[in-house]
C-alpha positions in Angstrom: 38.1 -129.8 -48.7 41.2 -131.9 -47.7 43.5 -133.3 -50.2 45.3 -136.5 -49.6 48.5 -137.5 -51.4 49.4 -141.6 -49.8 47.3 -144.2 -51.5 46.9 -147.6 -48.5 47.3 -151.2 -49.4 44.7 -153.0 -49.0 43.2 -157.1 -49.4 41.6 -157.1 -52.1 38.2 -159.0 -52.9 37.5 -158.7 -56.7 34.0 -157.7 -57.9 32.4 -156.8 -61.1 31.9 -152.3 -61.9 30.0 -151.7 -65.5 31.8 -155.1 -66.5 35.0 -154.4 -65.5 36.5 -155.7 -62.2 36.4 -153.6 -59.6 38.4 -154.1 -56.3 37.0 -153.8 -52.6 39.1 -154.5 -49.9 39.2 -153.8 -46.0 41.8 -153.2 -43.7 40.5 -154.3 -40.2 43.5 -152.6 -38.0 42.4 -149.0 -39.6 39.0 -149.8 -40.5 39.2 -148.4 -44.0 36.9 -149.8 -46.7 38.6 -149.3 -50.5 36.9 -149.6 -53.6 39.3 -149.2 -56.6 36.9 -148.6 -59.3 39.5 -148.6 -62.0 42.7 -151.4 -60.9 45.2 -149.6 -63.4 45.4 -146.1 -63.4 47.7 -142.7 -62.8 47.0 -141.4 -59.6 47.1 -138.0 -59.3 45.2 -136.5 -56.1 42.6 -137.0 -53.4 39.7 -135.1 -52.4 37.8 -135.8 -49.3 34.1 -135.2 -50.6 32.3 -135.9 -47.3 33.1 -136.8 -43.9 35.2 -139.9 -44.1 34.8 -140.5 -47.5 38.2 -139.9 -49.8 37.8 -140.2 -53.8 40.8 -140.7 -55.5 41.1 -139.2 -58.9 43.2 -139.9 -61.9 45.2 -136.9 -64.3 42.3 -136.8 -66.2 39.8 -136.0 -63.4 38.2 -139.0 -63.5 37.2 -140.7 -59.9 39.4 -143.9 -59.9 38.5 -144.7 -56.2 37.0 -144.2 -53.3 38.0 -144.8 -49.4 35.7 -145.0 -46.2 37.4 -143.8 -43.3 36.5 -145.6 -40.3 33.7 -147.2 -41.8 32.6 -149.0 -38.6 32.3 -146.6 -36.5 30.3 -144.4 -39.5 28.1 -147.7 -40.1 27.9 -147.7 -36.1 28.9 -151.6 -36.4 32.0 -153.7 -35.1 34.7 -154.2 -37.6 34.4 -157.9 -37.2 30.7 -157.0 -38.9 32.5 -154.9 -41.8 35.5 -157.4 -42.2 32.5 -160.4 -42.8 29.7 -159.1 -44.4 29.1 -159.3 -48.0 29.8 -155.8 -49.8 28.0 -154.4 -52.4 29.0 -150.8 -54.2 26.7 -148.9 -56.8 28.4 -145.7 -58.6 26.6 -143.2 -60.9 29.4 -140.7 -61.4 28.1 -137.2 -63.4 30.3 -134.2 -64.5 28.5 -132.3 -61.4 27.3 -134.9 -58.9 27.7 -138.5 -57.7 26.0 -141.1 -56.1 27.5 -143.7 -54.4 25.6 -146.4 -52.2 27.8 -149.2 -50.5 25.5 -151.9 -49.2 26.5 -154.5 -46.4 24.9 -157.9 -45.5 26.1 -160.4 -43.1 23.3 -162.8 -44.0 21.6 -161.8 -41.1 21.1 -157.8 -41.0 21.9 -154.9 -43.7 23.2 -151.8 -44.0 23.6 -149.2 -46.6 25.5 -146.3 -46.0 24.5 -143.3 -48.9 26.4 -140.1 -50.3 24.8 -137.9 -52.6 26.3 -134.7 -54.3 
């Protein structure tokens, strides 16, 4: 596993995570999708659980984060597609396992991009 220390800036787009808001945002020059699942929180370290996909984790363990690296090229779209589309994120977050299914629709074709632990 790779750890990461540098957390990215990123424009945000707020959205609703078990009723709290949650923050997406994609930065088109590094195509890198963020999804701050928790806005205020103590950062502590990153773990890259797949390829391309960075959760970032709080003192406490807890997943506060998540990045997708290169996202268009692992969604085999154009970041123009990414950058417009309508983005969707479900979590289920265990003491063992995850789930985490991003979905995005442009109005005219979907994708949903899967990782299971």
């Amino acid at each position: 596993m790779k750890y990461y220390k540098k957390i990215k800036t990123y424009m945000i787009k707020k959205i609703l995570y078990k009723g709290e808001e949650m923050e997406i945002g994609y930065q088109e020059d590094i195509d890198d999708l963020a999804i701050i699942l928790t806005p205020k929180y103590k950062y502590d370290h990153s773990v890259e659980i797949d390829a391309g996909f960075i959760i970032d984790v709080d003192k406490n363990d807890k997943i506060v984060a998540i990045e997708v690296v290169g996202c268009s090229k692992q969604l085999g779209v154009s970041k123009k597609y990414v950058k417009k589309a309508k983005k969707e994120v479900f979590v289920e977050i265990y003491d063992f396992s995850y789930k985490i299914i991003i979905s995005f629709n442009d109005g005219e074709y979907e994708i949903t991009k899967r990782v299971l632990k």
